[in-house]
Z-matrix of the N, CA and C atoms (Angstrom, degrees):
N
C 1 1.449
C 2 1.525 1 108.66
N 3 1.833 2 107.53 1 137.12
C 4 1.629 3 87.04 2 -166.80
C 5 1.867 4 84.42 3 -101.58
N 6 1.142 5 120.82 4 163.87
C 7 1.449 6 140.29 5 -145.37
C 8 1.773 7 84.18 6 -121.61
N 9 1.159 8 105.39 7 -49.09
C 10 1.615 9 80.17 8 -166.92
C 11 1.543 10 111.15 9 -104.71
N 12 1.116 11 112.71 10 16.11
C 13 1.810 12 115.84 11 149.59
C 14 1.230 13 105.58 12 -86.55
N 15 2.057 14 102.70 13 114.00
C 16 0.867 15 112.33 14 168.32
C 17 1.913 16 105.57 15 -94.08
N 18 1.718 17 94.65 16 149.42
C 19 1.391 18 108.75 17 -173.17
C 20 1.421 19 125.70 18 -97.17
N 21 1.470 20 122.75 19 116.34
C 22 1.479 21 115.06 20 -167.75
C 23 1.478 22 121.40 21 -42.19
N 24 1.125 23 127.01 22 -22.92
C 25 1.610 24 141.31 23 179.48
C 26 1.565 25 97.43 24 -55.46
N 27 1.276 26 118.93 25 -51.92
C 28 1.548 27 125.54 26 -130.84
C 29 1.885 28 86.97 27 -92.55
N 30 1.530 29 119.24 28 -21.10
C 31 1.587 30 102.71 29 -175.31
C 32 1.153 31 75.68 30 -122.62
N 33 1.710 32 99.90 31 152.80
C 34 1.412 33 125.16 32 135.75
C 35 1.286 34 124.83 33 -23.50
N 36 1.947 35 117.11 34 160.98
C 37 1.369 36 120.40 35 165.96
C 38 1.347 37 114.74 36 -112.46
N 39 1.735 38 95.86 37 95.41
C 40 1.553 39 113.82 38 -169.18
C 41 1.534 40 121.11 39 -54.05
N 42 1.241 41 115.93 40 91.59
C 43 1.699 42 112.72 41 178.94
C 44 1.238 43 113.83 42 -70.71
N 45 1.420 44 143.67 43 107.27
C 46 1.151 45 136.52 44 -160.22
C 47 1.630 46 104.74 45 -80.24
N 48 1.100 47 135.81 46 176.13
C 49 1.290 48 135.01 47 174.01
C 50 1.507 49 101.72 48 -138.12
N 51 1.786 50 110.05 49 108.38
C 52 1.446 51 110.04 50 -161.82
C 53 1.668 52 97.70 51 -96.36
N 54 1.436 53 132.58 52 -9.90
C 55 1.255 54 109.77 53 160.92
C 56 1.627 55 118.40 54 -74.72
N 57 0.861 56 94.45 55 -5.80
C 58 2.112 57 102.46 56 -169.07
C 59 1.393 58 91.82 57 -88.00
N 60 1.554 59 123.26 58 -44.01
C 61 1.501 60 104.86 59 167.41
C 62 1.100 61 133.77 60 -64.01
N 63 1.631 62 115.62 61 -27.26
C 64 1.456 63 114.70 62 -168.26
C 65 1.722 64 100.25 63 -79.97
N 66 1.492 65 125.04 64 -16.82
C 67 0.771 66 133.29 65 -165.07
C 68 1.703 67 104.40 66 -83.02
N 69 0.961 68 102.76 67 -37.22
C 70 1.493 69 100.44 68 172.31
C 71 1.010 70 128.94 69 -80.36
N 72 1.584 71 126.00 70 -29.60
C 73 1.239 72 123.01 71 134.96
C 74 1.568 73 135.70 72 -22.30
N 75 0.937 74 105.94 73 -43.54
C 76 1.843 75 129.83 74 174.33
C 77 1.080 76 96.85 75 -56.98
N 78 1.167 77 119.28 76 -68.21
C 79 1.637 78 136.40 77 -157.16
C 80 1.832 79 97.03 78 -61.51
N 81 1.273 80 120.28 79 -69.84
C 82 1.394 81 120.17 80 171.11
C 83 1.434 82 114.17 81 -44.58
N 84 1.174 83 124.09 82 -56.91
C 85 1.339 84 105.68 83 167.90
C 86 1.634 85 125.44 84 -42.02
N 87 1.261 86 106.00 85 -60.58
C 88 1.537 87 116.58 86 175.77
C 89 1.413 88 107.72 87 -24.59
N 90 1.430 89 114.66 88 -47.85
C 91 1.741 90 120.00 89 -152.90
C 92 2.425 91 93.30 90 -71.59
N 93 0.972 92 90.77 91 -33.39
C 94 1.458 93 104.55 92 -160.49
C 95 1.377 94 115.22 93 -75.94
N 96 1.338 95 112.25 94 -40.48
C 97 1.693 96 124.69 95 -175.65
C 98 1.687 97 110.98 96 -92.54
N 99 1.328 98 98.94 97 173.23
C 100 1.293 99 105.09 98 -159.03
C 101 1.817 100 94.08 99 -63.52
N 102 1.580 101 121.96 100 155.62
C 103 1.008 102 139.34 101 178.89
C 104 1.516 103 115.23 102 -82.69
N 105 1.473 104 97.39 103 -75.04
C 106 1.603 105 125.34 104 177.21
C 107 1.049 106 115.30 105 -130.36
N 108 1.036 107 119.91 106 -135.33
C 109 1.591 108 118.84 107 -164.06
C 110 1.319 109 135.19 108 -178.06
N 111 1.263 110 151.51 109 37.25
C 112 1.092 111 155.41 110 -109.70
C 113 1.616 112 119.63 111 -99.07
N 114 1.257 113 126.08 112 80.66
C 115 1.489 114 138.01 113 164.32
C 116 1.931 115 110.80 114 -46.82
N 117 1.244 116 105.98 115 114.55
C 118 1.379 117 117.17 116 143.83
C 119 1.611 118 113.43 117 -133.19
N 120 1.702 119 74.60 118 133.66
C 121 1.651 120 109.46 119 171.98
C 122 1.346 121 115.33 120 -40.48
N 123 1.406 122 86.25 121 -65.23
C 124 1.697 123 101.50 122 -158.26
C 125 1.496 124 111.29 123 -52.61
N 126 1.195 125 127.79 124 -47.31
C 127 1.275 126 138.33 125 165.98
C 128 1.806 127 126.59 126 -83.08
N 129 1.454 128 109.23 127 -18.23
C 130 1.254 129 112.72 128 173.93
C 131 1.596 130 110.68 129 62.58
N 132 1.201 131 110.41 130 56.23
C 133 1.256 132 141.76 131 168.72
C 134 1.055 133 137.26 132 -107.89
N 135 1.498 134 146.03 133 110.72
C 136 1.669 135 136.09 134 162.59
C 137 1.191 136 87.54 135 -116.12
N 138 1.833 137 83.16 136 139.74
C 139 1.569 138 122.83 137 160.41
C 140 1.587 139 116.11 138 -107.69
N 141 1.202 140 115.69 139 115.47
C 142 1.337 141 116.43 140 173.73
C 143 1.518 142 108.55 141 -70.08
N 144 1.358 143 150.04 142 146.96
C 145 1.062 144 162.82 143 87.58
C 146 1.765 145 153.94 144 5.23
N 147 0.855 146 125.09 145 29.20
C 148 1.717 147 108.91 146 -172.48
C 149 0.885 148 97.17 147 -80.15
N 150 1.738 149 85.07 148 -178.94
C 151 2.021 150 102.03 149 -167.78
C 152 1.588 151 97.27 150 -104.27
N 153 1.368 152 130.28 151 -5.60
C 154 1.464 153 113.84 152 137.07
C 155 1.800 154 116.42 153 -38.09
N 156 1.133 155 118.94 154 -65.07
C 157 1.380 156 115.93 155 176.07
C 158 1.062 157 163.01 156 -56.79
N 159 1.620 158 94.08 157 1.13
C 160 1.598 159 143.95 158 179.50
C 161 1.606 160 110.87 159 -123.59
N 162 1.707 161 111.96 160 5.83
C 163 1.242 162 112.82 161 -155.10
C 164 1.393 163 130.75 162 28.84
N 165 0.796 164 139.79 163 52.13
C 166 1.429 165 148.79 164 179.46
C 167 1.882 166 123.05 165 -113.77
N 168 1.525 167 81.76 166 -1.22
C 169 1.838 168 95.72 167 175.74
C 170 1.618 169 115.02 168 -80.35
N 171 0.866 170 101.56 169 -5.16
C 172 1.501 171 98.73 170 -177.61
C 173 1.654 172 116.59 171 -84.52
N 174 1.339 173 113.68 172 -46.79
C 175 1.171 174 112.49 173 157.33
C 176 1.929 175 130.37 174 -53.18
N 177 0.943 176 85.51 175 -28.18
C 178 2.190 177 103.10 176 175.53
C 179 1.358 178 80.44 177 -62.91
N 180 1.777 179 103.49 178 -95.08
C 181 1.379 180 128.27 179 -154.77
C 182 1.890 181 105.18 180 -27.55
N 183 1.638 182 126.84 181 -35.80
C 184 1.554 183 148.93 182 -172.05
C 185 1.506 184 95.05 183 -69.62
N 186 1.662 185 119.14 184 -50.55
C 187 1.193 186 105.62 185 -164.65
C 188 1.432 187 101.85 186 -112.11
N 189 1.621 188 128.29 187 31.88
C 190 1.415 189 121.93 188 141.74
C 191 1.440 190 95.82 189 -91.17
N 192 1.211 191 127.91 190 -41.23
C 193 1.662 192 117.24 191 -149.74
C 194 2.073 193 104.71 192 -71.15
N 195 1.670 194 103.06 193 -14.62
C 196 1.250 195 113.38 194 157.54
C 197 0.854 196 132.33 195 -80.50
N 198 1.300 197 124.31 196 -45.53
C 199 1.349 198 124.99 197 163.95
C 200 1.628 199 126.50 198 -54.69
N 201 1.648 200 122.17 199 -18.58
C 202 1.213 201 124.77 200 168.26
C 203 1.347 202 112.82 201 -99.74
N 204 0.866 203 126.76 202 -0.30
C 205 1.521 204 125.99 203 160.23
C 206 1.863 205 106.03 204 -99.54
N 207 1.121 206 107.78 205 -32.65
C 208 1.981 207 98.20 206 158.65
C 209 1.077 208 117.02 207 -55.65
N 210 1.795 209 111.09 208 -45.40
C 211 1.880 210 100.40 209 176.58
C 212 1.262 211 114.92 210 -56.79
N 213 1.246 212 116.16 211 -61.11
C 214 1.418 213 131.73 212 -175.78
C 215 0.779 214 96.97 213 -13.35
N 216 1.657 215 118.35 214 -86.52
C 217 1.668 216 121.76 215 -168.41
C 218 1.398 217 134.43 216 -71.12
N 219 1.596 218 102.73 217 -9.17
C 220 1.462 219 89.97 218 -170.85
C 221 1.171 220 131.00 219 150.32
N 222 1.676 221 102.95 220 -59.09
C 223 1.247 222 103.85 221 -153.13
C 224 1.881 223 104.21 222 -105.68
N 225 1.375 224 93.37 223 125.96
C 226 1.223 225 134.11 224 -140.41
C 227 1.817 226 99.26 225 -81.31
N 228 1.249 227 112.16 226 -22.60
C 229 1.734 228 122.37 227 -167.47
C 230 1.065 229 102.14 228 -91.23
N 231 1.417 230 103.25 229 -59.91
C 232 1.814 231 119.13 230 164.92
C 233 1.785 232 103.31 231 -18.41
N 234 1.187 233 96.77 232 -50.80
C 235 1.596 234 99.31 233 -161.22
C 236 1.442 235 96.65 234 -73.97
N 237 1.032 236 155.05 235 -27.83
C 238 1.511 237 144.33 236 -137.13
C 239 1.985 238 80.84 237 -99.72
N 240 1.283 239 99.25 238 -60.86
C 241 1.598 240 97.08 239 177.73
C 242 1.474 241 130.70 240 -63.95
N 243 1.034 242 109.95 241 -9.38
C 244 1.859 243 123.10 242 150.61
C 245 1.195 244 108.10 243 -55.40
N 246 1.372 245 120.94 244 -56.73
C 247 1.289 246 144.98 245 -139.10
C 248 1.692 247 104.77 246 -69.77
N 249 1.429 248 84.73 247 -60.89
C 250 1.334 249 124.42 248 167.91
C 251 1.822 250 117.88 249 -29.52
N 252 1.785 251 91.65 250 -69.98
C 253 1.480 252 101.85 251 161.88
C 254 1.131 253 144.07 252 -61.97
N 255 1.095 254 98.32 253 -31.82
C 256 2.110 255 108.26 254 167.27
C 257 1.585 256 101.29 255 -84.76
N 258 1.402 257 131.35 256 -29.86
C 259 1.559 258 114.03 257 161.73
C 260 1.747 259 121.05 258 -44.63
N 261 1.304 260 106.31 259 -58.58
C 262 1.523 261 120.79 260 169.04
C 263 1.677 262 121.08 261 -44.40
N 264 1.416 263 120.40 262 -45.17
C 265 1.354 264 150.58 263 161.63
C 266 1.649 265 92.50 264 -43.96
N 267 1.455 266 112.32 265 -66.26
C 268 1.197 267 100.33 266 -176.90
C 269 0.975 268 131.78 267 -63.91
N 270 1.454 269 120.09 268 -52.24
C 271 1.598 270 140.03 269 168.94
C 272 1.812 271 103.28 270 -30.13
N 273 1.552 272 120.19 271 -52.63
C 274 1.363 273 113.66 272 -150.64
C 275 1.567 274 96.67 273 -83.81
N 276 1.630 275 109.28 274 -11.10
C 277 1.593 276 99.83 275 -165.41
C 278 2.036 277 90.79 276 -83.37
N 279 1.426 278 100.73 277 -53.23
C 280 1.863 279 92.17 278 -172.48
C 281 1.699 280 111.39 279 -66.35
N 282 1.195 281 119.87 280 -12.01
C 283 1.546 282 125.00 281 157.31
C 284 1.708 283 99.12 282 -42.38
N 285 1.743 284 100.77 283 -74.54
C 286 1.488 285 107.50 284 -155.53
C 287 1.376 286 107.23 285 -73.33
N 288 1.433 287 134.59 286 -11.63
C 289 1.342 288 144.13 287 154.79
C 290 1.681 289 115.76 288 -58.12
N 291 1.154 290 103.37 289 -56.90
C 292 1.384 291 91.79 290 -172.46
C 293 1.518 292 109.77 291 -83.91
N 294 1.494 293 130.64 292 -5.96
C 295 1.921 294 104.86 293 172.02
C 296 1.433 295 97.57 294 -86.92
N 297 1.445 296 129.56 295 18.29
C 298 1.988 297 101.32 296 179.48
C 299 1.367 298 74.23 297 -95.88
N 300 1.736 299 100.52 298 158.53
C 301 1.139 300 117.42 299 -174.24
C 302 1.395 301 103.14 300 -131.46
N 303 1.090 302 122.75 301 140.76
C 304 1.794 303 122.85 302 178.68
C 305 1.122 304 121.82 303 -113.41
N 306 1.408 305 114.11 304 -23.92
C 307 1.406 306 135.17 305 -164.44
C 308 1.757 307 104.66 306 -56.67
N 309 1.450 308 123.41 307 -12.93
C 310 1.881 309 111.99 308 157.66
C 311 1.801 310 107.37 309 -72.03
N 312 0.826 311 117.04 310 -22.89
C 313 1.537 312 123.54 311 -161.58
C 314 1.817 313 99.40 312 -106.07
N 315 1.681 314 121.71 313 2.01
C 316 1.132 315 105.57 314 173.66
C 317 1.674 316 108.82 315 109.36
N 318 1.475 317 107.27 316 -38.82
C 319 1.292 318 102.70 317 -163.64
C 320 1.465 319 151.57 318 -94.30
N 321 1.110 320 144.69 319 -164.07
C 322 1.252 321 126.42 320 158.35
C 323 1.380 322 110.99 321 -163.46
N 324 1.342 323 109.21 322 159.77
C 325 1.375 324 125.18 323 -179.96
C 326 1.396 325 130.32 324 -92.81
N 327 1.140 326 118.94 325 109.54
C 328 1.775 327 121.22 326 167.07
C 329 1.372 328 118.60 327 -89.67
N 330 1.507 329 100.90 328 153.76
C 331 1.227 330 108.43 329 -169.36
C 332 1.689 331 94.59 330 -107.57
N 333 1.312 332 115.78 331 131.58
C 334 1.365 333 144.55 332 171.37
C 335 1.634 334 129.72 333 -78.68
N 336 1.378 335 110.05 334 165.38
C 337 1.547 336 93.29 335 -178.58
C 338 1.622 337 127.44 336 -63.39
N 339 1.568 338 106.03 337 -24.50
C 340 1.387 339 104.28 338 -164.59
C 341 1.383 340 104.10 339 -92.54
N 342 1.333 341 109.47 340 34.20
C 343 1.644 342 110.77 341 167.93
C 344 1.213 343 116.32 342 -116.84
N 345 2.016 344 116.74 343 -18.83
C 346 1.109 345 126.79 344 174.43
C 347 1.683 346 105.68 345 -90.02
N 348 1.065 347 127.90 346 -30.06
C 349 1.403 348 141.48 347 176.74
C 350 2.054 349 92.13 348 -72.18
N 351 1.266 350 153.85 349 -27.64
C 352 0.938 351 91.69 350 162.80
C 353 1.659 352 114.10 351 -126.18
N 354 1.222 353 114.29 352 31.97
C 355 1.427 354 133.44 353 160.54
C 356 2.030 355 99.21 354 -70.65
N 357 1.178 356 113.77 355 -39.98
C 358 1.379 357 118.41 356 -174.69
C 359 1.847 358 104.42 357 -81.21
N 360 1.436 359 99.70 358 -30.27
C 361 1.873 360 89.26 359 -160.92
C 362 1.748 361 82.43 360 -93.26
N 363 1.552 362 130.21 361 -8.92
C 364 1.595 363 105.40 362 -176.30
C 365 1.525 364 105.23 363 -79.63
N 366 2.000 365 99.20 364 -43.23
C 367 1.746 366 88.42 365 173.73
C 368 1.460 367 123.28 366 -73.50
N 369 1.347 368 124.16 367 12.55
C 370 1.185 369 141.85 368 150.80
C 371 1.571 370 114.08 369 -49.31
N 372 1.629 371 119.28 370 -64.11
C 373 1.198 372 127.34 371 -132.61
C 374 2.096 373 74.81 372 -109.57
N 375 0.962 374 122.32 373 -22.68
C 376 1.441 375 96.96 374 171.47
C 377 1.482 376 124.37 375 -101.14
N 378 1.517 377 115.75 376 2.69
C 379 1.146 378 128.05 377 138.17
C 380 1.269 379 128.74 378 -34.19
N 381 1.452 380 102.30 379 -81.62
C 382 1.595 381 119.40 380 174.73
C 383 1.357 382 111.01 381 -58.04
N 384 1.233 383 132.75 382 -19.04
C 385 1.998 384 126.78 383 150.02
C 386 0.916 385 107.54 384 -50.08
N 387 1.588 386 117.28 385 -67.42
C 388 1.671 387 113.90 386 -165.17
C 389 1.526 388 119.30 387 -60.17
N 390 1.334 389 115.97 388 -37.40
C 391 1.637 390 142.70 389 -168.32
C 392 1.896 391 83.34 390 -71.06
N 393 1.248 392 127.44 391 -63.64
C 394 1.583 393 129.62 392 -167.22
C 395 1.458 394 101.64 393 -55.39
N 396 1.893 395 122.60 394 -39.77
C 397 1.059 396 102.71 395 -160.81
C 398 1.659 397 110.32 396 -90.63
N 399 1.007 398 125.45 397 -29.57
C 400 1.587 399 148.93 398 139.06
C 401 1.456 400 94.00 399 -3.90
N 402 1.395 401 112.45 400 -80.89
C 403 1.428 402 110.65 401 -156.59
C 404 1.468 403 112.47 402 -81.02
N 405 1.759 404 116.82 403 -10.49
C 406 1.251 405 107.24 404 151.97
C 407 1.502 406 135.97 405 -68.83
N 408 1.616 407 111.68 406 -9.36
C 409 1.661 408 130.38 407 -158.69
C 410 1.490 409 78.06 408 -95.94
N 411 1.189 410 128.60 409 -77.94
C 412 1.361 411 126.07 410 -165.13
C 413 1.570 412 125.20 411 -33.96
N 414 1.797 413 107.37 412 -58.11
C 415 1.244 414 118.87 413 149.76
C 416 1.623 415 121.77 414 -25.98
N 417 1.258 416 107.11 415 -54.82
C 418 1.672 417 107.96 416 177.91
C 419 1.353 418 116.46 417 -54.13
N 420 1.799 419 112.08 418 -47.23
C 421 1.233 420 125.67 419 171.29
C 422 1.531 421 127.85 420 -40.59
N 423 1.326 422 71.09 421 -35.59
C 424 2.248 423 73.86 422 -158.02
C 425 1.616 424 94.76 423 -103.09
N 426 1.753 425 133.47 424 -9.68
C 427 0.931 426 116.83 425 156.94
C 428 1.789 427 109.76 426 -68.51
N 429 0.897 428 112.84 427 -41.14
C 430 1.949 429 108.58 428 -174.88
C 431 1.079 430 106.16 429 -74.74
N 432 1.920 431 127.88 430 -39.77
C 433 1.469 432 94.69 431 178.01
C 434 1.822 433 102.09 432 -109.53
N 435 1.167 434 121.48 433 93.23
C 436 1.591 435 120.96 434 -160.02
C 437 1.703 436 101.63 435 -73.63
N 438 1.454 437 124.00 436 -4.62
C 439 1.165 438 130.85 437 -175.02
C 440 2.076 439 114.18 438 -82.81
């Protein structure tokens, strides 16, 4: 018996879900690039931001590296609740962004790409749930009524 021929029987037929990947992609990016941005006057300074720098990438970077192994395989629900979680991820980071206030010190805050990258890759990744489970309902359909 050869051991490392693997046998089509023995795995699944992995439907990948290529918006759930691109979406996680998004999401990893997000964790890496600048966040915000922080203008002071007084000194004539911007500070760029990521959520490496706030540590807060680890949780992103956790729920892309899930979310691309959910596409991978499949499962399509999985994804809506990924989706779900890096929405929240997002929500709490522009929450905690927008009450610091700078404006005694001159300043203000911009919002950067890796805040639109992963507001875009979460409604990305619960897209591609709903879109996966859709096209599994239909599938059901048209196997029962094949007419």
């Amino acid at each position: 018996m050869n051991f490392f021929k693997i046998e089509p029987m023995l795995l699944p037929k992995l439907k990948p879900n290529i918006i759930g990947i691109i979406s996680a992609v998004l999401l990893a990016a997000s964790a890496l690039l600048p966040f915000f941005s922080v203008y002071v006057t007084m000194t004539g300074e911007t500070n760029n931001v990521s959520l490496t720098d706030i540590k807060m990438a680890a949780p992103v970077l956790a729920t892309a590296a899930v979310t691309a192994v959910l596409s991978v395989i499949g499962l399509d629900a999985a994804l809506i609740a990924a989706g779900i979680i890096s929405a929240v991820i997002a929500y709490i980071e522009v929450v905690s962004v927008s009450k610091v206030d700078f404006s005694a010190y001159g300043g203000t805050i911009n919002k950067e790409i890796g805040l639109y990258l992963i507001v875009l890759g979460s409604a990305g990744v619960i897209v591609s749930g709903i879109w996966g489970l859709i096209r599994i309902v239909l599938k059901r359909a048209k196997t029962k009524n094949p007419g």
